[in-house]
C-alpha positions in Angstrom: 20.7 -4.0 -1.2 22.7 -1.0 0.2 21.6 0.8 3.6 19.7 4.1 2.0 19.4 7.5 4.1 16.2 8.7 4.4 17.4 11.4 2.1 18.6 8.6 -0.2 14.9 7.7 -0.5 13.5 11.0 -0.4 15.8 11.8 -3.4 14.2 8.7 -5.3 10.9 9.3 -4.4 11.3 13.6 -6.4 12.3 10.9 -9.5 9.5 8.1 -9.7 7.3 7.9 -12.7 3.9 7.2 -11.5 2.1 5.4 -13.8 -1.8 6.6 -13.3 -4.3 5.4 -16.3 -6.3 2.1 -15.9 -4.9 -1.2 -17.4 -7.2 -2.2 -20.0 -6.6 -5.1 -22.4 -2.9 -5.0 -22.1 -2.6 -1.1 -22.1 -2.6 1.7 -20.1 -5.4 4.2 -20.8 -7.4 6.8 -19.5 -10.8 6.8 -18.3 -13.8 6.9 -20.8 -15.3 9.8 -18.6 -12.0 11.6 -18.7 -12.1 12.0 -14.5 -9.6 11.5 -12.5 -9.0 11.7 -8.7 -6.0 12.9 -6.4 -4.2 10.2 -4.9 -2.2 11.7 -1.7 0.8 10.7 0.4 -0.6 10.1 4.0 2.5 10.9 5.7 2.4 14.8 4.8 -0.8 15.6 2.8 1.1 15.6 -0.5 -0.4 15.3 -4.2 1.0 12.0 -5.7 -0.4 11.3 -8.9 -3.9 12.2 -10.6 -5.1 8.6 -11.3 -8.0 7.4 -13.6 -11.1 7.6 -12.1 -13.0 4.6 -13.7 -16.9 4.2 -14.0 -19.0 1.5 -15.3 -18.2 2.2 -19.0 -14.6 1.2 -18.2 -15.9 -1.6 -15.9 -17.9 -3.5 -18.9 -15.0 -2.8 -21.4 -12.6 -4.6 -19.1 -14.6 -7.5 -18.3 -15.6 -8.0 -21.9 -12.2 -8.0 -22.9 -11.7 -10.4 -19.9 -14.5 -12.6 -21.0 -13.2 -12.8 -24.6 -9.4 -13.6 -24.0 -11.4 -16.0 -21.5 -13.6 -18.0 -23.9 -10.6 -18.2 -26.7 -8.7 -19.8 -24.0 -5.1 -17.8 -24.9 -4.6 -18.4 -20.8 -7.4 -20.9 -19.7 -6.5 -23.1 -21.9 -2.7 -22.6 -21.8 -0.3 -25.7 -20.3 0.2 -25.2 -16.9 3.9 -25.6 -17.2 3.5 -22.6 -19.7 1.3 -20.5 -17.3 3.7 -21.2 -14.8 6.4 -19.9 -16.6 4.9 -16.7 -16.9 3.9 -16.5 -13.5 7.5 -17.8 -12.2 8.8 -14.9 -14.7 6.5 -12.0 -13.3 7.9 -12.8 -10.4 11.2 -12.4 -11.1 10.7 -8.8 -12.7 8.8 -7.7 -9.8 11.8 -8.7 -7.4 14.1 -6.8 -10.0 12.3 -3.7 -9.3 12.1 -3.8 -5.1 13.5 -0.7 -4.4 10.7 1.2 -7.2 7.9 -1.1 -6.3 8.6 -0.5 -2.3 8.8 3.0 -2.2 5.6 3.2 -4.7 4.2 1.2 -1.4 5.5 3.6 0.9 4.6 6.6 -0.4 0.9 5.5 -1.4 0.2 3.9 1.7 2.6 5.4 4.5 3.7 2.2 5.3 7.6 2.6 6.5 10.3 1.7 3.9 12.0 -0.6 5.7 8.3 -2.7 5.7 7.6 -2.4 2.4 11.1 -3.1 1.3 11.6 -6.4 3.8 8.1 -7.4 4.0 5.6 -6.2 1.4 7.3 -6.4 -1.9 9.3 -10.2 -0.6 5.6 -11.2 0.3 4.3 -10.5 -3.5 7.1 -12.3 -5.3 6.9 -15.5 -3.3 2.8 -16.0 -3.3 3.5 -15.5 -7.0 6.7 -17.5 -7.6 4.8 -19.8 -5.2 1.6 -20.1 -6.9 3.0 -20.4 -10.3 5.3 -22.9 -8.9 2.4 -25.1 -7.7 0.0 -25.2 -10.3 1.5 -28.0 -12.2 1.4 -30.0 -9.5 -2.2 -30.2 -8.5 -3.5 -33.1 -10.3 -7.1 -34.2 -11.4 -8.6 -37.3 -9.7 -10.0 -40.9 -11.0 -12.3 -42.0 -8.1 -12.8 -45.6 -7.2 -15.9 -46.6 -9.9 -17.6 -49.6 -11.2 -15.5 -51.8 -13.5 -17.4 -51.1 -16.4 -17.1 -46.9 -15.4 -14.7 -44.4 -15.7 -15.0 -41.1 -13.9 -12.8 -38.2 -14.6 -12.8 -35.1 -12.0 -11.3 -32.0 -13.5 -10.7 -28.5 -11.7 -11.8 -26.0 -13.9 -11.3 -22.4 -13.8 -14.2 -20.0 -12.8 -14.1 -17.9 -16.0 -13.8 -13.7 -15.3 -12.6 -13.4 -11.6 -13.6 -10.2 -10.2 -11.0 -9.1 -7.4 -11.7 -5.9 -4.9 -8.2 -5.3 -2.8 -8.2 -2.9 0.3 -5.4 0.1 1.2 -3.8 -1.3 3.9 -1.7 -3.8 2.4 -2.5 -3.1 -1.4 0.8 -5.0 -3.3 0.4 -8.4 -0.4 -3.0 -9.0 -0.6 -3.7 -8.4 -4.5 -0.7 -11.1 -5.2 -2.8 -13.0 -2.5 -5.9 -12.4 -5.1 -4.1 -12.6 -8.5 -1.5 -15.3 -8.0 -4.2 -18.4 -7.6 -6.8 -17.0 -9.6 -4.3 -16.6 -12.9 -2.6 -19.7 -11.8 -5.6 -21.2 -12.0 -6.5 -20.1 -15.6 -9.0 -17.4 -14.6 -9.1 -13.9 -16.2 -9.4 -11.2 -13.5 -10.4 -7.9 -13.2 -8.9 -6.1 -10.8 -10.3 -2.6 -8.6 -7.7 -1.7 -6.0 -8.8 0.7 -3.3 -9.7 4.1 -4.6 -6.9 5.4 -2.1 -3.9 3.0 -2.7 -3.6 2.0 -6.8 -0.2 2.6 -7.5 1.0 -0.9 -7.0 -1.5 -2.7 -8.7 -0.6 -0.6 -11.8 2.9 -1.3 -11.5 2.8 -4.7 -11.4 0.1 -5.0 -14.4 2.6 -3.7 -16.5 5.5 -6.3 -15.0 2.8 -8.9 -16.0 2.3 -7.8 -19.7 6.5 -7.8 -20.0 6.1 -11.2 -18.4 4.2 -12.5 -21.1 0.4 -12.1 -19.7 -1.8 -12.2 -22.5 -3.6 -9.0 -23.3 -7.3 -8.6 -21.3 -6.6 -11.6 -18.8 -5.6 -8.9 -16.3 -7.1 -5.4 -16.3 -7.0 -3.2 -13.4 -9.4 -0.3 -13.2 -8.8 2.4 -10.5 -12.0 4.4 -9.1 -14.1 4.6 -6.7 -14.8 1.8 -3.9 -18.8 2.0 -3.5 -20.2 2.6 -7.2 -17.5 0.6 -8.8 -17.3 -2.7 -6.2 -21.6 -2.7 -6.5 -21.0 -2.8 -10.4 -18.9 -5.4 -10.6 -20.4 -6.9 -8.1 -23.8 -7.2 -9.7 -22.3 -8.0 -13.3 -23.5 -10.7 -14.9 -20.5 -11.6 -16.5 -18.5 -11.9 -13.6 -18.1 -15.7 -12.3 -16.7 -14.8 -9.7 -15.6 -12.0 -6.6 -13.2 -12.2 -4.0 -12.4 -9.4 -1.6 -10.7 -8.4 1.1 -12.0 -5.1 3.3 -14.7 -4.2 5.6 -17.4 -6.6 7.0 -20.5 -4.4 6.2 -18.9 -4.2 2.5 -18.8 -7.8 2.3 -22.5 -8.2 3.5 -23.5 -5.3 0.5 -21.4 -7.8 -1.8 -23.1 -11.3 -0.7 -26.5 -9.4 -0.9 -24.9 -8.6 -4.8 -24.2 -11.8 -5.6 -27.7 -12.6 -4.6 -29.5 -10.2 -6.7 -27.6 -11.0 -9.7 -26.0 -14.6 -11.1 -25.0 -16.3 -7.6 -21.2 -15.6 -8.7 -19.1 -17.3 -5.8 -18.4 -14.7 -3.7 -15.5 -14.8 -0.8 -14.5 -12.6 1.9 -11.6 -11.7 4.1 -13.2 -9.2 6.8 -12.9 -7.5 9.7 -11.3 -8.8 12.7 -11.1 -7.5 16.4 -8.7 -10.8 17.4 -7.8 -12.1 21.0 -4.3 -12.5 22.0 -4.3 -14.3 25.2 -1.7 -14.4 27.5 -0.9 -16.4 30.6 1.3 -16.2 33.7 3.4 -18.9 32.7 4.6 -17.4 29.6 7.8 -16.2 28.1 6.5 -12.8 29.6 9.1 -10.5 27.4 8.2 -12.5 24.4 4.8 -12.3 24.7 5.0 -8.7 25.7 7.1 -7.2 22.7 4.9 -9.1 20.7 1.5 -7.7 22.1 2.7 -4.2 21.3 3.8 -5.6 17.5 0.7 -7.6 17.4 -2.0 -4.1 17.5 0.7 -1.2 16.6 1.9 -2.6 13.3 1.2 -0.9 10.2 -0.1 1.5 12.7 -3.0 -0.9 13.6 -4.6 -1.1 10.2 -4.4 -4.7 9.8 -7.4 -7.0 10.1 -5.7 -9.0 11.9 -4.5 -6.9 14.4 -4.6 -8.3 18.0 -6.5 -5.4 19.5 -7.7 -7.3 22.3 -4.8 -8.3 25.1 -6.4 -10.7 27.1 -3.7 -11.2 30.2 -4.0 -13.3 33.1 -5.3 -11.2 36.5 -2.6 -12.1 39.0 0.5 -11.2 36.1 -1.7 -8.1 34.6 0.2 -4.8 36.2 3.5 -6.1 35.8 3.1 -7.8 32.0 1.4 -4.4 31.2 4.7 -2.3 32.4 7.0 -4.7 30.0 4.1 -3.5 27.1 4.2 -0.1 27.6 7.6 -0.1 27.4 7.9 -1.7 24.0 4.6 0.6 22.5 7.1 3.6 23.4 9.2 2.4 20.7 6.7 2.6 18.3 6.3 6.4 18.5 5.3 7.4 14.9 7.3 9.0 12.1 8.5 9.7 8.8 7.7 7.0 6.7 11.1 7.2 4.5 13.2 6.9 7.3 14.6 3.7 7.9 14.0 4.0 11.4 10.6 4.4 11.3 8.4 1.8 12.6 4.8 3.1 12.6 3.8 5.6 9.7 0.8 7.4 9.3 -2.9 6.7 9.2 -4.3 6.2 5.5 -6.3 9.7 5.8 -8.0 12.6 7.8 -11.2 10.4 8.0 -9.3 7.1 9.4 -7.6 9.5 11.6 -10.6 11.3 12.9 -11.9 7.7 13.2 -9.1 6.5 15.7 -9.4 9.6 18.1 -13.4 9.2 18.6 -12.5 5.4 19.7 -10.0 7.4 21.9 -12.9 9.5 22.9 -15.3 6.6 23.4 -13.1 4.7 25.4 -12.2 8.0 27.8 -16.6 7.8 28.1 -16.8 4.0 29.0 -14.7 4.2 32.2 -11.3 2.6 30.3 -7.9 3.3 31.9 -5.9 5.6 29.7 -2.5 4.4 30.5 -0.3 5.0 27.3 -0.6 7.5 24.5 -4.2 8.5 23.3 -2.8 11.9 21.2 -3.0 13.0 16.9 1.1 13.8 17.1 2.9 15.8 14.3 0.5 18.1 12.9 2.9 20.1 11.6 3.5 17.7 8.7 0.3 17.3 6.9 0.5 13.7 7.7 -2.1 12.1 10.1 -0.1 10.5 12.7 -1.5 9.2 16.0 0.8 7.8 18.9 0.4 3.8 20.0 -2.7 3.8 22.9 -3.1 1.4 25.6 -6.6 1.2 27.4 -6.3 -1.5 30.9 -8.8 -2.7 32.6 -11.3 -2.9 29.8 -14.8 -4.7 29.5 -15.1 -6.5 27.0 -18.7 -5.4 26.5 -17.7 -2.1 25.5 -17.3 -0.6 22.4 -13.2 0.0 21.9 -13.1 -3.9 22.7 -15.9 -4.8 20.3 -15.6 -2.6 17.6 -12.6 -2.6 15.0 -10.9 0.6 14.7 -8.1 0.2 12.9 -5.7 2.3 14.5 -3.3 1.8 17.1 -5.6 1.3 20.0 -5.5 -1.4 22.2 -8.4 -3.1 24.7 -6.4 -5.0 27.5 -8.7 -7.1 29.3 -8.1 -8.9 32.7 -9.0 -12.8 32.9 -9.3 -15.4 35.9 -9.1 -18.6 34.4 -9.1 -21.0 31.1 -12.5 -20.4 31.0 -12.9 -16.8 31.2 -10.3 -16.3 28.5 -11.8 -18.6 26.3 -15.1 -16.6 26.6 -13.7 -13.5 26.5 -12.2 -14.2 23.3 -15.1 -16.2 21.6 -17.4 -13.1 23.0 -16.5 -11.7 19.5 -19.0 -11.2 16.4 -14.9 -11.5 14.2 -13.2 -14.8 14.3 -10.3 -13.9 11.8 -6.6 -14.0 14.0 -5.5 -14.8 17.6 -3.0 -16.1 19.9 -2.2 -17.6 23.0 0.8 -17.6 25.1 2.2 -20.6 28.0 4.4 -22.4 28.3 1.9 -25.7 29.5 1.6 -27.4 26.7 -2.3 -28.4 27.6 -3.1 -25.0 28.2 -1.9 -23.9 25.1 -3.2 -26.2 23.2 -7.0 -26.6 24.4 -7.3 -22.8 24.6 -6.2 -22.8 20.9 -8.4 -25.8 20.0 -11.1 -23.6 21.9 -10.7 -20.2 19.9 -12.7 -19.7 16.8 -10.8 -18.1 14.7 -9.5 -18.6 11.7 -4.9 -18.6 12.4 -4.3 -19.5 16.1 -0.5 -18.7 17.5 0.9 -20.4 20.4 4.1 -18.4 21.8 3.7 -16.2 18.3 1.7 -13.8 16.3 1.5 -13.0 12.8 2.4 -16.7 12.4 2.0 -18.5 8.8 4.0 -18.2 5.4 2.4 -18.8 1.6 1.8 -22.8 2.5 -0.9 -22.3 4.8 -4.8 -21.2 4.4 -5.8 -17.5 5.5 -9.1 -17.0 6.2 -11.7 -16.0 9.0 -15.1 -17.4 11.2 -17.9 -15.8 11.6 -18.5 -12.4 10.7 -14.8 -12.6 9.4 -15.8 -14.2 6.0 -15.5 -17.0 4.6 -13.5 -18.9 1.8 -9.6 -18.8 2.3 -6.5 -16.6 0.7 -3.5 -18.9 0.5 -2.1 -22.2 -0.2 -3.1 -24.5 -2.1 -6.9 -23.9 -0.5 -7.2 -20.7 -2.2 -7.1 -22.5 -5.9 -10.0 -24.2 -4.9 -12.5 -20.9 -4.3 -10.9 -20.0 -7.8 -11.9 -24.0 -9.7 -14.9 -25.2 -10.5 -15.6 -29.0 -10.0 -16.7 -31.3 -13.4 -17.2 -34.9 -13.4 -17.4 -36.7 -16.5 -18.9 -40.3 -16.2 -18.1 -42.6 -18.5 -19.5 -46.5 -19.1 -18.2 -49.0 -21.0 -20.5 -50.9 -23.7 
């Protein structure tokens, strides 16, 4: 792919044909109600599209038409090799259409172009290429019976998967949903966030040229609170997986509860530890601490919002930090210079600078950034913000803000750090950095999270399980693992006469 201006892509973006209406067995429609609502660009405060607002008229249309295609088994029942074929194909299409798909990314989300060109849309095409790729290859299983027995255990699919994506990383993390759940034979009804749809559409329409069979994928736009509890609480629905805020999953669990007991599973929050010590490769570690929280301008769950750095190394590790946060300045989200775009909206920006405020009130250090920058744009841009010296009792180091705001957090010793980072109600991402093998290695043994680096963040590809602890969630995105939440187990016992 050429080098493109940020003119090049501005030019593009005046031409894009935003698809808006819900996909609803295997066409695009409106909503029943009629409503729509505004989808903006976060990096200037621009009207995008006016997308189908969807209620639960829509919601039980979809999942009947999901339920249907479900029970004749046009997918369910489909060979593998065949539904891998289709999967294998989607792929392909979607890779065909990178430039289209990342700038749909970029403009939705104000993620920079050169992410969503090298990062986001790459990511989507190989969990899908991936997981259609696989699903031929995981086998029943005969276990060791009686001579006169035979028992068969099969993986069957759930039935109508319901799906509930967040805005941070909207295309990534609904392949990360779609991709083993349709592998897998499931029907899914999909609700991107409210704020960030325009991928999701996209793709559902690369899926039906693919050769998805009409209803096993619907995707309804609308709103996060009404819709989510809907489909949450639908009888109909086998199943939910979702990816977002921890008090939303609680709401969903308590759902699930109060209506069939669907399996419900949940990628949450996250306020991780990266842990560094003196023996480390300091300039790695350090241009990796400021990547680690300022990425994605900090809205990532994973995001290592807590730098945990060895006492006696702490003022001169922190200089070699600041330096690389400088280069993560905010700005236009087309350029192809840009590293850090804008926050999602006013209220996530309003959010970040009362966490700026809060941490001014609890005695933190101020010693980089802390400001809203470039106004004058409409967007809502905040600059990359150090606190040192932190407690981490307070709020900024126990709280996920989702911004670009990090806690830094003096230790001792092995101990300390390992408390200090266990001292957590999250357990979702973390890392630690030395070059001792045993340190590295019990401290990461030690840390309950969910992904551990050692000498790396961010670590992991499509083969391994992503998942958190604790108040992180529970089941696992990823690998083969995540065809598992999406199966059902059935043993059939059999004796001989």
């Amino acid at each position: 792919m050429l080098e493109k201006t940020t003119q090049n892509w501005k030019s593009q973006a005046e031409e894009l044909d935003i698809e808006s209406r819900a996909f609803i067995n295997g066409r695009f429609v409106d909503a029943v109600s009629g409503e729509t609502r505004t989808c903006f660009n976060p990096a200037d405060g621009s009207r995008l599209a006016e997308v189908a607002c969807c209620g639960p008229e829509d919601a039980d249309v979809a999942v009947a038409g999901a339920r249907a295609v479900f029970e004749r088994g046009d997918w369910a029942k489909m060979a593998p090799a065949d539904r891998k074929r289709i999967l294998v194909q989607w792929a392909e299409l979607i890779e065909q259409n990178t430039e289209e798909l990342a700038l749909l990314e970029c403009l939705d989300v104000g993620k920079p172009i050169s992410d969503t060109v090298n990062v986001d849309v790459p990511s989507a095409v190989r969990t899908i290429r991936w997981s259609g790729e696989a699903i031929d290859k995981v086998y029943d299983e005969i276990p060791p019976t009686p001579a006169d027995t035979l028992a068969l255990i099969q993986r069957l699919p759930l039935g109508v998967v319901a799906a509930i994506v967040p805005w941070n990383f909207p295309l990534s993390t609904t392949a990360w949903k779609l991709a083993p759940s349709l592998a897998t034979g499931n029907s899914v009804v999909l609700k991107p966030a409210s704020a960030t749809p325009l991928s999701a559409l996209y793709i559902a329409r690369l899926a039906a040229e693919a050769g998805l069979p009409e209803g096993v994928l619907q995707v309804l736009p609308g709103p996060g609170g009404s819709m989510g509890k809907h489909l949450a609480l639908h009888m109909d629905i086998d199943g939910l997986t979702f990816t977002g805020s921890t008090p939303v999953g609680q709401l969903l669990m308590q759902y699930s509860g109060k209506s069939n007991l669907k399996r419900t599973f949940l990628e949450l929050g996250g306020k991780s530890p990266n842990i560094v010590f003196a023996d480390a490769n300091l300039d790695k570690a350090a241009a990796m601490a400021a990547a680690a929280v300022f990425y994605n301008g900090g809205q990532t769950c994973t995001a290592g919002t807590r730098l945990i750095v060895e006492e006696k190394i702490l003022d001169a590790f922190m200089d070699k930090v600041t330096g690389h946060a400088a280069k993560w300045m905010p700005g236009n989200p087309l350029d192809p210079a840009t590293r850090m775009g804008p926050m999602i909206d006013e209220a996530q920006h309003n959010n970040v600078a009362e966490y700026v405020k809060i941490g001014h009130e609890e005695g933190a250090v101020l010693t980089f950034g802390g400001n809203r920058v470039l106004d004058e744009t409409g967007g809502y841009y905040h600059e990359p913000t150090i606190f040192c010296r932190v407690s981490n009792q307070m709020q900024i180091a126990q709280e996920e803000i989702f911004g670009p705001v990090l806690s830094v957090i003096p230790f001792a010793d092995v101990e300390e750090a390992v408390n200090i980072a266990n001292d957590s109600i999250y357990g979702l991402a973390g890392a630690v950095w030395s070059n001792d093998i045993n340190t590295a290695h019990s401290v990461a043994a030690a840390v309950r999270v969910g992904t551990m680096g050692i000498n790396n963040y961010f670590g992991g590809d499509i083969t391994v399980p992503f998942g958190g602890f604790k108040q992180s969630g529970n089941g696992r995105d990823k690998s083969i693992h995540a065809f598992h939440d999406y199966t059902e187990l059935k043993t059939t016992w059999i004796e001989f006469e």
